[in-house]
SEFIMI-955665 format. One record per atom (N, C-alpha, C): residue in one letter; x, z, y. Coordinates in steps of 0.2 Angstrom, whole numbers, padded with zeros to 4 digits, always signed. Layout:
N
AXZY ...
This chain:
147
X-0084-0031-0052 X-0079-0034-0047 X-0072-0031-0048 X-0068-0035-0047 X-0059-0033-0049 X-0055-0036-0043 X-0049-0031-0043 X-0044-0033-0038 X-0039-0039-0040 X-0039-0047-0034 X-0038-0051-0038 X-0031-0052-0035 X-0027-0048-0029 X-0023-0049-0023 X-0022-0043-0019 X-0017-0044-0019 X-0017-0038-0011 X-0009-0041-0008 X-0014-0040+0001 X-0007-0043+0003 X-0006-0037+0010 X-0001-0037+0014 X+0001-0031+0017 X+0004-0036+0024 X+0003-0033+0029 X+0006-0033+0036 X+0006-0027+0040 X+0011-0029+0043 X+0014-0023+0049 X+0012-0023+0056 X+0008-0017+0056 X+0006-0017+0066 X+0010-0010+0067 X+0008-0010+0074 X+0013-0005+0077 X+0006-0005+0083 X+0006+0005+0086 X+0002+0005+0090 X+0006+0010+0093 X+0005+0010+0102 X+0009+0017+0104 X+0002+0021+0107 X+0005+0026+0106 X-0001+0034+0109 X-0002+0032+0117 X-0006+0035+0118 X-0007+0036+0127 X-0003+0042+0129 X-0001+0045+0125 X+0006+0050+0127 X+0008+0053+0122 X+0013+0056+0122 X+0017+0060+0119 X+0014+0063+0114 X+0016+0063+0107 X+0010+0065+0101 X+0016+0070+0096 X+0014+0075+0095 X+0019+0078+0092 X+0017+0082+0083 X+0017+0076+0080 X+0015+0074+0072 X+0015+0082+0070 X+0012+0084+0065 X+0012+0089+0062 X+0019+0090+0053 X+0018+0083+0052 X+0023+0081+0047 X+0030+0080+0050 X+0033+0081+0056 X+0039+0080+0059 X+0039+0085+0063 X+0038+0091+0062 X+0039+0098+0068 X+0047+0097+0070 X+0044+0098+0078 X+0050+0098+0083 X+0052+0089+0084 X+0049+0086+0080 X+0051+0079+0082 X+0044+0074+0087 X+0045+0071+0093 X+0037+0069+0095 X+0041+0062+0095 X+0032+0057+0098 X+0033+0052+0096 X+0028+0049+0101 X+0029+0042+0104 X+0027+0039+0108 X+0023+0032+0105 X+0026+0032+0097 X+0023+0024+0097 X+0020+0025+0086 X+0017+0022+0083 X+0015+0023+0078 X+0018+0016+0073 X+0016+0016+0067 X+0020+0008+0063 X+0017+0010+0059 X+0011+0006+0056 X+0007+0005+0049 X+0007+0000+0046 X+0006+0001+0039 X+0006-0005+0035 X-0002-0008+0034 X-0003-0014+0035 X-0011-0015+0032 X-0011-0016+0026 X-0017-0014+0023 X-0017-0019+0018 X-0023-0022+0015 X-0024-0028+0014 X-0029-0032+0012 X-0028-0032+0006 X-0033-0028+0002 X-0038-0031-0006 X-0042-0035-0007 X-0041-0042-0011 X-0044-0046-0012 X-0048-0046-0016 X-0053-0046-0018 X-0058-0044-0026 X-0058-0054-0027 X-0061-0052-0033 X-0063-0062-0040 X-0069-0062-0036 X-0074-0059-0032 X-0078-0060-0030 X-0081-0063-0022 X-0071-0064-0020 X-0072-0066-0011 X-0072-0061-0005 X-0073-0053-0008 X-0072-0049-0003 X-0066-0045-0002 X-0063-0045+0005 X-0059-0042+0004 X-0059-0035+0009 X-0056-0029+0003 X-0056-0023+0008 X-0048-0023+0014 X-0048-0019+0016 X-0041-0016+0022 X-0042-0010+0020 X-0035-0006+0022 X-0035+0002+0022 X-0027-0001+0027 X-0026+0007+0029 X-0018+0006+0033 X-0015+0012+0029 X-0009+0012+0029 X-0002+0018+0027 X+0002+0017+0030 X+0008+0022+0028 X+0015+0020+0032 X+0018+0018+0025 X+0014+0015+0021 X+0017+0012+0015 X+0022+0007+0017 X+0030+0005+0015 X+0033-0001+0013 X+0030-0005+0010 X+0030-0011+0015 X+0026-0016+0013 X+0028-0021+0009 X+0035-0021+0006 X+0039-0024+0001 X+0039-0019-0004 X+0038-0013-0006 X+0037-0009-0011 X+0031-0010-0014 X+0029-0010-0007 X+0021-0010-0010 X+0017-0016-0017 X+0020-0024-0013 X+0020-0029-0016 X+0024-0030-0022 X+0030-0027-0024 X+0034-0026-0027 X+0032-0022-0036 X+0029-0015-0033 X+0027-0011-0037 X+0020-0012-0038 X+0016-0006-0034 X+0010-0006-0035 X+0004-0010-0037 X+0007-0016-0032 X+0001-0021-0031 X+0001-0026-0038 X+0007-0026-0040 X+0004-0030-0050 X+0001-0025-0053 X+0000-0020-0053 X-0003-0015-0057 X-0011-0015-0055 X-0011-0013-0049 X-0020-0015-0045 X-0024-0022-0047 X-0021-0027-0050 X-0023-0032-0049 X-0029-0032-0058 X-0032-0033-0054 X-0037-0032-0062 X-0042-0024-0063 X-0039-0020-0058 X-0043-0013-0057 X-0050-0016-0052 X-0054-0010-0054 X-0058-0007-0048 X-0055-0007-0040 X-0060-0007-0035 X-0058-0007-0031 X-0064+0001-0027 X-0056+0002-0023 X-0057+0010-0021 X-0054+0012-0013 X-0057+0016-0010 X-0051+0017-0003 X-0049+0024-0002 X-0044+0024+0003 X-0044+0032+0003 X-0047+0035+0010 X-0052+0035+0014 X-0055+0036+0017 X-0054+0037+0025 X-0048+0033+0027 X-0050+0032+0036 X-0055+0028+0038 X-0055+0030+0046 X-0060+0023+0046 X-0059+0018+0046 X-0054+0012+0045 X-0056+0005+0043 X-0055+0005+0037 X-0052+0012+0032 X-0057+0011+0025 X-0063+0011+0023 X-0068+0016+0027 X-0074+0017+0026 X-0077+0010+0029 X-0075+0007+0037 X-0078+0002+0039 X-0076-0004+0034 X-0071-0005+0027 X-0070-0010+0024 X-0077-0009+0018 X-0075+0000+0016 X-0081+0000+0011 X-0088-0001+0011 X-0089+0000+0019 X-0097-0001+0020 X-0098-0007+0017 X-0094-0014+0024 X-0095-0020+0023 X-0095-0022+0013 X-0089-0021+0010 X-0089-0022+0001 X-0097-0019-0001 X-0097-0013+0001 X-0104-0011-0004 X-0109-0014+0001 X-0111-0017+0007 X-0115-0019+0008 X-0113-0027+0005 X-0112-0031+0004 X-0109-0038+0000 X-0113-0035-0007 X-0113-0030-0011 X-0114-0030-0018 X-0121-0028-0017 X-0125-0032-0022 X-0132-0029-0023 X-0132-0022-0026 X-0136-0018-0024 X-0139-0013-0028 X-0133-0006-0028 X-0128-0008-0022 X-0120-0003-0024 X-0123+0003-0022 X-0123+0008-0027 X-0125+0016-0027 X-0123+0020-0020 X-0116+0019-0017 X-0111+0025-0012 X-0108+0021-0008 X-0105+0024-0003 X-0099+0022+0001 X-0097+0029-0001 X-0090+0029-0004 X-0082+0034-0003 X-0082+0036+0003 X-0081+0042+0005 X-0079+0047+0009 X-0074+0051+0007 X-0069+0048+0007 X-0063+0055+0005 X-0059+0060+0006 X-0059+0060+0012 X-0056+0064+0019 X-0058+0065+0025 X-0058+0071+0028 X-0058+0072+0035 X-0054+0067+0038 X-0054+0068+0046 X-0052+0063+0052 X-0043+0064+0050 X-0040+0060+0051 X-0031+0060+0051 X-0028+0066+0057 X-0026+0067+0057 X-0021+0071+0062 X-0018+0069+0066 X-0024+0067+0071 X-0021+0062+0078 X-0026+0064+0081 X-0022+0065+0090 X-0028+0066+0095 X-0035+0063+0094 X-0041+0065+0097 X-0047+0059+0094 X-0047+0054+0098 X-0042+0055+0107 X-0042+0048+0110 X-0039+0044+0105 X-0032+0046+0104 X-0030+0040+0097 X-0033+0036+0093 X-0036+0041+0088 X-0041+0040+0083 X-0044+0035+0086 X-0048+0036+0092 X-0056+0031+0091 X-0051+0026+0096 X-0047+0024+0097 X-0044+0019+0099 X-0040+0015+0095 X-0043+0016+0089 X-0037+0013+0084 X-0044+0009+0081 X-0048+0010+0083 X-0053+0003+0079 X-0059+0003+0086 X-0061-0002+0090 X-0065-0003+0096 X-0073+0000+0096 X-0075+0003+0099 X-0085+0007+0097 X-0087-0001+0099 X-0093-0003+0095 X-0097+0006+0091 X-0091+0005+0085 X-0092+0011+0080 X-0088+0012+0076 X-0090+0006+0069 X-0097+0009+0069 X-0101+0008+0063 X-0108+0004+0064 X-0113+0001+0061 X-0120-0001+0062 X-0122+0006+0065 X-0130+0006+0067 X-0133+0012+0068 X-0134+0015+0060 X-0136+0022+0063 X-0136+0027+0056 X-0145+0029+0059 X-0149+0029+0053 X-0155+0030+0052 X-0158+0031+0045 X-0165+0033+0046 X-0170+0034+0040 X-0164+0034+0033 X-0159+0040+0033 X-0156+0040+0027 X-0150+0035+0028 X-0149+0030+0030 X-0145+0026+0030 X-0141+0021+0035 X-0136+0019+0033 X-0127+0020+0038 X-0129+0010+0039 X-0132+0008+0042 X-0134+0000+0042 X-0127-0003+0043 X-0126-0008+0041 X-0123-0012+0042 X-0120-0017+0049 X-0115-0018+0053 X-0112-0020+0059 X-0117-0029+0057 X-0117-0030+0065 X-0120-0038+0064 X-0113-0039+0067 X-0107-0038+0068 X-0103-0041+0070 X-0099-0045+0063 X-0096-0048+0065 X-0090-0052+0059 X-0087-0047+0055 X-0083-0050+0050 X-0080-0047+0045 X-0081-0042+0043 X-0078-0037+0043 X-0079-0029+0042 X-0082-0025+0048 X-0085-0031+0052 X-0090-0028+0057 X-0087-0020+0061 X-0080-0022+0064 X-0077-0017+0067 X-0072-0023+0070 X-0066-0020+0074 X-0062-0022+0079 X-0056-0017+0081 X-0052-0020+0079 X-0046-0016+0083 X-0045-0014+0088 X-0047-0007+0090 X-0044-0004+0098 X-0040-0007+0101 X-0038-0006+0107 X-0032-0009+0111 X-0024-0006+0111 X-0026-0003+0103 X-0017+0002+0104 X-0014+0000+0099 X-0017-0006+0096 X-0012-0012+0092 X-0010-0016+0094 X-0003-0017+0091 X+0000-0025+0092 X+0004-0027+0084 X+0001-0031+0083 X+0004-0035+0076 X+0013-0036+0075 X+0016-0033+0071 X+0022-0036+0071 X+0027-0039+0065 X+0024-0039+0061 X+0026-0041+0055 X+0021-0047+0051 
């Protein structure tokens, strides 16, 4: 499987209160602005991950270079909820990537920023698959689309 596409949009979420970033000391913040971005694989699956990547640079730069790679994420959760869904799509995929702890945001945030349950149930060794659509998750109520 190879990356055939990637494409990027802009949401915006605000906090339930005043959040005071660890990478901005002395600076707080009431509202968030991330880039999505959808990896298309030659195979019909497509992953999401989010950043505060520019989403013209992104397109610009990186994204002709990724086109013809492997496909990989960096590990929040609607990357891990992208990756399940892709390794669940492929017969026989050995792992799901775990690359990092939780982000640096309150965990109200956090689990507000994609709807429970998070994930299929977890059992007998293994992390089951959402019967819901797509990537089998859902956007919390602290997004709004704006780009």
């Amino acid at each position: 499987m190879k990356i055939a596409a990637v494409e990027t949009q802009v949401w915006r979420s605000s906090y339930r209160g005043e959040a005071w970033p660890a990478w901005s000391p002395g600076v707080s913040s009431r509202t968030r602005q991330t880039t999505v971005f959808l990896v298309h694989t030659d195979e019909g699956l497509t992953g999401l991950g989010a950043d505060v990547g520019n989403p013209d640079f992104v397109i610009r730069q990186p994204a002709p270079r990724l086109v013809g790679q492997d496909p990989h994420h960096g590990g929040s959760a609607i990357g891990i909820a992208a990756h399940l869904a892709l390794s669940g799509g492929c017969p026989n995929s050995p792992y799901v990537e775990l690359l990092q702890d939780l982000p640096i945001v309150a965990a109200a945030d956090f689990q507000g920023l994609i709807a429970p349950p998070y994930f299929g149930p977890v059992g007998d060794g293994f992390v089951h698959l959402s019967e819901r659509p797509g990537l089998g998750v859902e956007l919390g109520d602290l997004w709004e689309r704006i780009a």
